[in-house]
C-alpha positions as protocol buffer text, in pm:
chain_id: "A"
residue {
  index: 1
  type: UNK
  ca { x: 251 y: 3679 z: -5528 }
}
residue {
  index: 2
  type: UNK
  ca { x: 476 y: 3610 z: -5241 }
}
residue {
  index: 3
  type: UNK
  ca { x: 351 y: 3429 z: -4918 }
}
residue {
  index: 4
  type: UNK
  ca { x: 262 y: 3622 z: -4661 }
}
residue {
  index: 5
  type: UNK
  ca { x: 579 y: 3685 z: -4378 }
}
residue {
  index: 6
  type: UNK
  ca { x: 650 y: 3880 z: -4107 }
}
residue {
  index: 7
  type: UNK
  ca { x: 986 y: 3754 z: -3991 }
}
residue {
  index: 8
  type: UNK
  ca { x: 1228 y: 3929 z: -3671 }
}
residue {
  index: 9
  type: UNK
  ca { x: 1556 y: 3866 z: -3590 }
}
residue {
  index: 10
  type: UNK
  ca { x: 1571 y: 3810 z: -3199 }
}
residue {
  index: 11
  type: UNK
  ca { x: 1828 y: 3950 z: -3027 }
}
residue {
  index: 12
  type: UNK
  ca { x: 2092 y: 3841 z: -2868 }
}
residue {
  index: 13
  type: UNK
  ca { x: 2022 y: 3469 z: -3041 }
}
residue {
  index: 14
  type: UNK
  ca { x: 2010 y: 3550 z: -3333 }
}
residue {
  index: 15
  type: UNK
  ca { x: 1748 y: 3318 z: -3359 }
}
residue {
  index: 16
  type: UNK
  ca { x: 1456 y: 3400 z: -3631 }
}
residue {
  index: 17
  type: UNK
  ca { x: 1088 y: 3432 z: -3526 }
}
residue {
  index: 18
  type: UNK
  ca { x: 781 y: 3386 z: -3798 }
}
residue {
  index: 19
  type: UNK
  ca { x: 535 y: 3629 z: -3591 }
}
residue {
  index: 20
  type: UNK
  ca { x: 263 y: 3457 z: -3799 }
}
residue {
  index: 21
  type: UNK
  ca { x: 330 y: 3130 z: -3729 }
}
residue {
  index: 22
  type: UNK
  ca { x: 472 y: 3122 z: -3392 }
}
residue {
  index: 23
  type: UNK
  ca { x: 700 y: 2807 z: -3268 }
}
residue {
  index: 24
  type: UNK
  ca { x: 718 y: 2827 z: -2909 }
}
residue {
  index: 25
  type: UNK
  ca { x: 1051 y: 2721 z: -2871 }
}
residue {
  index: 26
  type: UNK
  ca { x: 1211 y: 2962 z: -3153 }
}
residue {
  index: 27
  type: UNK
  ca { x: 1366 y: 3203 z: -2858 }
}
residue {
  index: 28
  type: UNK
  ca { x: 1580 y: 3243 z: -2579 }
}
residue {
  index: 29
  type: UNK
  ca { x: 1460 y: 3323 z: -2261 }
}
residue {
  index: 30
  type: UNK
  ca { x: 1704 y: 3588 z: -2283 }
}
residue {
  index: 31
  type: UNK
  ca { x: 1572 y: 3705 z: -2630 }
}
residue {
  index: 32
  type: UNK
  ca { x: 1204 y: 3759 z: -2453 }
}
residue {
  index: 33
  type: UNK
  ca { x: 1383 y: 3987 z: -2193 }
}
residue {
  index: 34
  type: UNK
  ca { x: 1548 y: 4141 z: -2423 }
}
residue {
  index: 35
  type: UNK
  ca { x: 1282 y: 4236 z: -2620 }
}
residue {
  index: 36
  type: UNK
  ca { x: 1028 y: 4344 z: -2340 }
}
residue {
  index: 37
  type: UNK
  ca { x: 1333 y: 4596 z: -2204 }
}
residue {
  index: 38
  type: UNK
  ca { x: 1326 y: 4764 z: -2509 }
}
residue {
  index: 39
  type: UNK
  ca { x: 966 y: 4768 z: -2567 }
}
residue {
  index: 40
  type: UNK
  ca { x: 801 y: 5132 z: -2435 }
}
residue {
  index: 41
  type: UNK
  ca { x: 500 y: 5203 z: -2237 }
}
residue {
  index: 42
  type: UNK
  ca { x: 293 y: 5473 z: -2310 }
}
residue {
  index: 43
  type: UNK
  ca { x: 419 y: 5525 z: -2653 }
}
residue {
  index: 44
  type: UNK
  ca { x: 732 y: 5590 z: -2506 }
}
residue {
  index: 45
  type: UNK
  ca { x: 684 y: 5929 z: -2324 }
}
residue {
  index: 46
  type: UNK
  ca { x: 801 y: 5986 z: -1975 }
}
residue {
  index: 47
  type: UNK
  ca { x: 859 y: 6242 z: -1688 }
}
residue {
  index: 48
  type: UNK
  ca { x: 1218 y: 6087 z: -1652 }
}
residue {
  index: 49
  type: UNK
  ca { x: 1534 y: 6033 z: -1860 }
}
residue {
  index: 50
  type: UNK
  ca { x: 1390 y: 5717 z: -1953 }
}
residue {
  index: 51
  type: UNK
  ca { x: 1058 y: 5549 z: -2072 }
}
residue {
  index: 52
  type: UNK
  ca { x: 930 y: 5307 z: -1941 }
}
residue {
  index: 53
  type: UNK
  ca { x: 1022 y: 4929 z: -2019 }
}
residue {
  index: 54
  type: UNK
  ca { x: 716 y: 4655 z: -2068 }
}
residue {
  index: 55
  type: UNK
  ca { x: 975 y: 4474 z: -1862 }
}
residue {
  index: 56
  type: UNK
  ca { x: 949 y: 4697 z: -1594 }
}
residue {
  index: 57
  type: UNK
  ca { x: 569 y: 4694 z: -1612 }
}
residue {
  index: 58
  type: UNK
  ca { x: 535 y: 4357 z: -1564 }
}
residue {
  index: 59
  type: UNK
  ca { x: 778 y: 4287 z: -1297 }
}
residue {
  index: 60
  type: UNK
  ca { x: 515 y: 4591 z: -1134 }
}
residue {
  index: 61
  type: UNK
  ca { x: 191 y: 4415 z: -1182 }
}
residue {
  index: 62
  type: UNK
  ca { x: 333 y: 4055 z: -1062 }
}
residue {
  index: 63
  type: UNK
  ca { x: 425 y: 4205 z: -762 }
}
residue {
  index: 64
  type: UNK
  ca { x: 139 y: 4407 z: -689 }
}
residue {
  index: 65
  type: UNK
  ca { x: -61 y: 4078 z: -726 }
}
residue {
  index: 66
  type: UNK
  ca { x: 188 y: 3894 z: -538 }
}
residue {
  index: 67
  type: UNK
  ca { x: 159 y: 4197 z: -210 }
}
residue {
  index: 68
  type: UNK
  ca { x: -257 y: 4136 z: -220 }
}
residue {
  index: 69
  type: UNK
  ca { x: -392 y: 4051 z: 106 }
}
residue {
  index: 70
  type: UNK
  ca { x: -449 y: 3651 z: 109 }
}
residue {
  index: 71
  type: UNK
  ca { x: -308 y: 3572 z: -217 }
}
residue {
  index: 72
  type: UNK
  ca { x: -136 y: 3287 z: -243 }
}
residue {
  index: 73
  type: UNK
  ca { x: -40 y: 3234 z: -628 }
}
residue {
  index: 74
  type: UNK
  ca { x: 152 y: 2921 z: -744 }
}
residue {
  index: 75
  type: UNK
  ca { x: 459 y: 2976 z: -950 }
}
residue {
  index: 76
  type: UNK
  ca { x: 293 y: 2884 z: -1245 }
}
residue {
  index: 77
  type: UNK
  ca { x: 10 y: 3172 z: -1157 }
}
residue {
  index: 78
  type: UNK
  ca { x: 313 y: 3399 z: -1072 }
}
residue {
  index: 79
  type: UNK
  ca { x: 489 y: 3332 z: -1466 }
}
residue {
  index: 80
  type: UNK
  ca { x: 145 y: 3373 z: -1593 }
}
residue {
  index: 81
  type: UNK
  ca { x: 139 y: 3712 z: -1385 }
}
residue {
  index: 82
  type: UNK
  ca { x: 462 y: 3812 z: -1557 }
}
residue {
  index: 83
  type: UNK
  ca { x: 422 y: 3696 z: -1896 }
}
residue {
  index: 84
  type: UNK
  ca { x: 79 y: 3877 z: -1945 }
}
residue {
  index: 85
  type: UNK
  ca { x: 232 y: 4105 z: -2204 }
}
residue {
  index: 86
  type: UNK
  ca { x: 485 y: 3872 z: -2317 }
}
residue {
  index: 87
  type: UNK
  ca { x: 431 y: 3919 z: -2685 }
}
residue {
  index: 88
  type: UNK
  ca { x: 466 y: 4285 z: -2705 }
}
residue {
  index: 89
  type: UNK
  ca { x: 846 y: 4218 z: -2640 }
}
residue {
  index: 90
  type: UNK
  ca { x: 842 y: 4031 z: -2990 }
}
residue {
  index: 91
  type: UNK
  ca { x: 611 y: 4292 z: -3173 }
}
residue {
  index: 92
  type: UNK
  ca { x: 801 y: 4559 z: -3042 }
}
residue {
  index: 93
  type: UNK
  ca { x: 461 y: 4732 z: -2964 }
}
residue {
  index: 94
  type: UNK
  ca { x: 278 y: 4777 z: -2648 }
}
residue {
  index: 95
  type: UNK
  ca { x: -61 y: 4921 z: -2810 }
}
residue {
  index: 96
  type: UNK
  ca { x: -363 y: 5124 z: -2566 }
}
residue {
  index: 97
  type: UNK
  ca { x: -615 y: 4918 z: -2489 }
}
residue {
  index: 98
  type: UNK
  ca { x: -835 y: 5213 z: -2701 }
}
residue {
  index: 99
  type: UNK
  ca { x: -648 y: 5188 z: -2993 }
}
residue {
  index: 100
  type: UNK
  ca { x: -692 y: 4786 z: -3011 }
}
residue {
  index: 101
  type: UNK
  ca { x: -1033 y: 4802 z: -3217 }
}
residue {
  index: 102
  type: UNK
  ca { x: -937 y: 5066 z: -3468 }
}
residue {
  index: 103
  type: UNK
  ca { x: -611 y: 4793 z: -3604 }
}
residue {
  index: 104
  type: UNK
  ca { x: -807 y: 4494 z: -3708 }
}
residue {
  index: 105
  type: UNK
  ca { x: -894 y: 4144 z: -3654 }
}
residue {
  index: 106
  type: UNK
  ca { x: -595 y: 4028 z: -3811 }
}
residue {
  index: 107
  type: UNK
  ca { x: -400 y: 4220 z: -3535 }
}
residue {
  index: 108
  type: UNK
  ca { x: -557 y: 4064 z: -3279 }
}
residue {
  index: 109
  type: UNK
  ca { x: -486 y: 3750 z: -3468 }
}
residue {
  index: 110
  type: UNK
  ca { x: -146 y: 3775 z: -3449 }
}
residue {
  index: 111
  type: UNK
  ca { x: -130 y: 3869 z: -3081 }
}
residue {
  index: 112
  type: UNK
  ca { x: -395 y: 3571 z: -3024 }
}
residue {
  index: 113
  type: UNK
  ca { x: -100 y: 3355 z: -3164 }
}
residue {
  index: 114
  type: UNK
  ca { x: 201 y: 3477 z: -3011 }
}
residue {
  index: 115
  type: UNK
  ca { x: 15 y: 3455 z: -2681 }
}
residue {
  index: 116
  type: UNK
  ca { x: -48 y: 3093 z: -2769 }
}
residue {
  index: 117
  type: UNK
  ca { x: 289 y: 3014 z: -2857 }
}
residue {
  index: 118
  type: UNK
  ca { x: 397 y: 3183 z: -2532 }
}
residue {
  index: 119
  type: UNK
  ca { x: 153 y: 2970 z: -2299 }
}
residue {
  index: 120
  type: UNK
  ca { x: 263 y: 2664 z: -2451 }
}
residue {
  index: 121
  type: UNK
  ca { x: 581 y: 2714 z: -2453 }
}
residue {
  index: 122
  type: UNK
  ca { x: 598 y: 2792 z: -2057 }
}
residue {
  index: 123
  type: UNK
  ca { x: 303 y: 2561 z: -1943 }
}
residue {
  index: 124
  type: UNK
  ca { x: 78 y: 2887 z: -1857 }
}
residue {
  index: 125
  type: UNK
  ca { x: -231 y: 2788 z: -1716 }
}
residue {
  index: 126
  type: UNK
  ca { x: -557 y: 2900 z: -1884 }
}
residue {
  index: 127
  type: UNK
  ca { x: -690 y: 3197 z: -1689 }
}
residue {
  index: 128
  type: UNK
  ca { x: -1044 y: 3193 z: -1541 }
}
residue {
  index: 129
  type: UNK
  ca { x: -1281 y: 3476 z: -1494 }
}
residue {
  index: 130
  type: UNK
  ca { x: -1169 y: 3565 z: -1099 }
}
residue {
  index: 131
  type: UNK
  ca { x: -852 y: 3517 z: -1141 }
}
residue {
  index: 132
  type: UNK
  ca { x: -814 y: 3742 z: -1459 }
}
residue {
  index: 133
  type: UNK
  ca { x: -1055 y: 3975 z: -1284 }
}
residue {
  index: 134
  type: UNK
  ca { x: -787 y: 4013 z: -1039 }
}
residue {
  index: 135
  type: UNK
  ca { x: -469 y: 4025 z: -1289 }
}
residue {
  index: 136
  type: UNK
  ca { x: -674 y: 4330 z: -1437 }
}
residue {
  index: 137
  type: UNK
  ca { x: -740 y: 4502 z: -1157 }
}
residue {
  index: 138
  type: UNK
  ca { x: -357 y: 4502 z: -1086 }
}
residue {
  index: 139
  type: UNK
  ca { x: -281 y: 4572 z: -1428 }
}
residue {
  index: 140
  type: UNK
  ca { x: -513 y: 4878 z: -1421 }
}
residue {
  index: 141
  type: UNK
  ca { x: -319 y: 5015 z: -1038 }
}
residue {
  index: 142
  type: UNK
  ca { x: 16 y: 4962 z: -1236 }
}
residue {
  index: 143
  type: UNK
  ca { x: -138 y: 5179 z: -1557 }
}
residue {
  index: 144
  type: UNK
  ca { x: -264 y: 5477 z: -1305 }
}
residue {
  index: 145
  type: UNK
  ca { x: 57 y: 5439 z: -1109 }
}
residue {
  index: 146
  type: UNK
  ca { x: 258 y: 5508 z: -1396 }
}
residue {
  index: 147
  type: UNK
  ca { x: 50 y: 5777 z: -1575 }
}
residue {
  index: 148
  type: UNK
  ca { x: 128 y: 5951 z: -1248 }
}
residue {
  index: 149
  type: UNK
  ca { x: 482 y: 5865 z: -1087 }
}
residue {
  index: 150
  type: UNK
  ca { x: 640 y: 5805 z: -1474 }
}
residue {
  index: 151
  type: UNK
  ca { x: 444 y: 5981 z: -1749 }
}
residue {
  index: 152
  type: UNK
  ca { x: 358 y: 6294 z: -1533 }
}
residue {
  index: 153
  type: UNK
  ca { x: -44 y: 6287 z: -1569 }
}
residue {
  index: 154
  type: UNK
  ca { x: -271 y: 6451 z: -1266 }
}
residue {
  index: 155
  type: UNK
  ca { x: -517 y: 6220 z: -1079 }
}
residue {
  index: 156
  type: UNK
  ca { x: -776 y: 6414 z: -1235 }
}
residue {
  index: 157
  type: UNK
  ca { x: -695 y: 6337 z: -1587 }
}
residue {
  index: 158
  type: UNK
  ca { x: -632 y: 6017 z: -1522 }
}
residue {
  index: 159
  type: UNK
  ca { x: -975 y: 5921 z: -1412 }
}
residue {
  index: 160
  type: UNK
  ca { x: -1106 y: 6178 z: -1671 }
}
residue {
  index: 161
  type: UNK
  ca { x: -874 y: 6180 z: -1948 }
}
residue {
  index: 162
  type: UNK
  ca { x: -767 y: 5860 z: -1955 }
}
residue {
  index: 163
  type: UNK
  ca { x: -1062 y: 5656 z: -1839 }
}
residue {
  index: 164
  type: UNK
  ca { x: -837 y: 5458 z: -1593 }
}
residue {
  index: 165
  type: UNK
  ca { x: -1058 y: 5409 z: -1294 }
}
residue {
  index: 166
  type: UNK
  ca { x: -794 y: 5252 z: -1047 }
}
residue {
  index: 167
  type: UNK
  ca { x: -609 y: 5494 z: -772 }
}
residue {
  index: 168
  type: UNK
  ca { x: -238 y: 5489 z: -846 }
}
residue {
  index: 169
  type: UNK
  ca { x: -73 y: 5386 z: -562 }
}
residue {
  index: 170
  type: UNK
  ca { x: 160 y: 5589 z: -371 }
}
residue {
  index: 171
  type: UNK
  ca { x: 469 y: 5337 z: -338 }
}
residue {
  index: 172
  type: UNK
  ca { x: 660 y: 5156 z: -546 }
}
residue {
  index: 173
  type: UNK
  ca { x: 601 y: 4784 z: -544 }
}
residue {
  index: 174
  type: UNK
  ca { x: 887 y: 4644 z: -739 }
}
residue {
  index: 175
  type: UNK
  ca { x: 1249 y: 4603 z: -556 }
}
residue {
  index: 176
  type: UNK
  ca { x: 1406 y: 4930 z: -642 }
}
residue {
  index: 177
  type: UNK
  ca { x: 1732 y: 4909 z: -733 }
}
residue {
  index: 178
  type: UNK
  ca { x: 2002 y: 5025 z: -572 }
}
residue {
  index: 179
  type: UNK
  ca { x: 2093 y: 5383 z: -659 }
}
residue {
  index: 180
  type: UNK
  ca { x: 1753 y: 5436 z: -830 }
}
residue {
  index: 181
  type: UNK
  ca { x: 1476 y: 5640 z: -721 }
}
residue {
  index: 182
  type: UNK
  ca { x: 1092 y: 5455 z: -681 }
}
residue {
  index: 183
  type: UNK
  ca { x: 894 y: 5459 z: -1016 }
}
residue {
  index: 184
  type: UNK
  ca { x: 1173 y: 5564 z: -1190 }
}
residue {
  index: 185
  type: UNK
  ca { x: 1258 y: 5371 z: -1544 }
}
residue {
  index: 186
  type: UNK
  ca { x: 1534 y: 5092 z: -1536 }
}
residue {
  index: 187
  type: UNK
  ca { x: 1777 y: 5153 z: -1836 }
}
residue {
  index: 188
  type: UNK
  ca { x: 1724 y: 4837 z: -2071 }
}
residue {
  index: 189
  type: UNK
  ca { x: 1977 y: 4641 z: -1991 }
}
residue {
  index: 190
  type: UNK
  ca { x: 1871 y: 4620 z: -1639 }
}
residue {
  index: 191
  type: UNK
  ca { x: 1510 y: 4588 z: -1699 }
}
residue {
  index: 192
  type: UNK
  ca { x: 1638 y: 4227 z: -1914 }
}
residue {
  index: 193
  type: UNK
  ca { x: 1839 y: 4153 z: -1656 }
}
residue {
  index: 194
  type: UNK
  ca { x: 1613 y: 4149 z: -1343 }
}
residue {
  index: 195
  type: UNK
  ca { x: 1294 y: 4050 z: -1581 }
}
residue {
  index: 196
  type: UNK
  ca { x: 1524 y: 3740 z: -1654 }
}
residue {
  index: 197
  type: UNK
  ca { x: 1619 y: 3699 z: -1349 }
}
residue {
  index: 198
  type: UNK
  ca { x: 1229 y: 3668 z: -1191 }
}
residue {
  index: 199
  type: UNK
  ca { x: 1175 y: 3428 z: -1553 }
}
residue {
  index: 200
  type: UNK
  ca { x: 1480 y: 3206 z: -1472 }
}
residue {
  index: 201
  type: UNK
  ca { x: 1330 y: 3163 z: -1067 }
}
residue {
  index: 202
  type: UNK
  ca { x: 985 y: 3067 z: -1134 }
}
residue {
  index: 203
  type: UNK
  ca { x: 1014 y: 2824 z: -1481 }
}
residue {
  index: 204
  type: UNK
  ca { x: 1296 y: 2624 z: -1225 }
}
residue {
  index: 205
  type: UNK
  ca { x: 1047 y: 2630 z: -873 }
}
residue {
  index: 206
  type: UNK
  ca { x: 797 y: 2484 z: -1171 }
}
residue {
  index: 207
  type: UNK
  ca { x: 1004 y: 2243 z: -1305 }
}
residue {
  index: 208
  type: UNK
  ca { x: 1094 y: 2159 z: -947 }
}
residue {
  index: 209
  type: UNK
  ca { x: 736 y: 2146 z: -828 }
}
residue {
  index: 210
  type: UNK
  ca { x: 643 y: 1909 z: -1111 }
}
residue {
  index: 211
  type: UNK
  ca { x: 931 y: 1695 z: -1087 }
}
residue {
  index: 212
  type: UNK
  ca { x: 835 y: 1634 z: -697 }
}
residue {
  index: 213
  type: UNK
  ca { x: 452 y: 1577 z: -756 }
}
residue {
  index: 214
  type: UNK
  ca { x: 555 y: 1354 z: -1013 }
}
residue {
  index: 215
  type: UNK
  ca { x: 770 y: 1188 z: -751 }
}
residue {
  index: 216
  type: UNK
  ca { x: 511 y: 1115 z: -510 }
}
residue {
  index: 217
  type: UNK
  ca { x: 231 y: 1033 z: -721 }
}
residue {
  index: 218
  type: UNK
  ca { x: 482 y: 765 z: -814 }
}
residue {
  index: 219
  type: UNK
  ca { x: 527 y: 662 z: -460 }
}
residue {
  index: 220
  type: UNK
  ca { x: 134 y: 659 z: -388 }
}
């Protein structure tokens, strides 16, 4: 019998991942950007030309978290903020949170290691109950905002139909670009670029930050 495998081929690298046993430094940045851009909410059915990018999403959710009254999350919060689906962009597969339970522990296995690999290999911190509390509660404003402004669902069946208890909000929180309209889909390569973009910031203001607290606890 062969040994179990489940190999991809990231893109634009080249690089190969083993999704089962996950080195964190087997991609690119670029390759996780990538990835997420192409990788579709909401089983990839939208109100627009476009679905919606996991890119997108969670460019959405760090910002709404970022907008809260009083918060004041360090970079290393922020990168955890962005990188909460991070693994979907190398399975390809954002899954419903209802649909989780019907595909098996050794699903949530895999995404148990991917996540892993992906903490380690950008020095995520570990969340803690308020703080994910929080990330969720963002998470959830993003999912009702988009069932609304992208997919095309009522307020009424998103409460109803979808179980999604948060109000959608009526704005859009990310930086629309220019020439786009708010809520409206990025085309791929956009998503990747401005999701790298917001990556490539806040793993340098980390390195940065860690680099000068090193500094002066050297100096104490």
């Amino acid at each position: 019998m062969k040994a179990e495998r489940a190999w991809v081929r990231l893109s634009p690298s080249g690089r190969p991942l083993d999704l089962l046993k996950p080195d964190p430094w087997a991609w690119q940045d670029k390759d996780l950007a990538v990835g997420l851009s192409r990788t579709y909410r909401w089983g990839g059915h939208s109100a627009w030309e476009l679905p919606l990018s996991v890119a997108q999403h969670s460019l959405t959710v760090l910002a709404i978290r970022i907008a809260e009254p009083g918060a004041r999350l360090t970079k290393a919060e922020q990168l955890r903020e962005l990188l909460h689906d991070a693994d979907e962009g190398f399975l390809s597969f954002d899954c419903i949170t209802p649909v989780k339970p019907h595909l098996g522990e050794g699903y949530a296995s895999l995404v148990e290691r991917l996540q892993a690999a992906i903490a380690s290999r950008y020095q995520l911190p570990a969340w803690i109950e308020e703080d994910y509390a929080r990330h969720k509660q963002a998470d959830r404003a993003a999912a009702a905002s988009e069932a609304m402004h992208v997919v095309g669902w009522s307020r009424h069946d998103i409460r109803h139909t979808l179980g999604i208890e948060a109000v959608p909000l009526t704005h859009d929180p990310s930086r629309v670009p220019r020439g786009m309209r708010p809520w409206q889909p990025w085309p791929p390569n956009l998503a990747a670029k401005l999701f790298l973009a917001e990556l490539n910031r806040l793993t340098v203001d980390m390195q940065s930050d860690a680099a000068a607290a090193s500094k002066e606890a050297s100096h104490a």
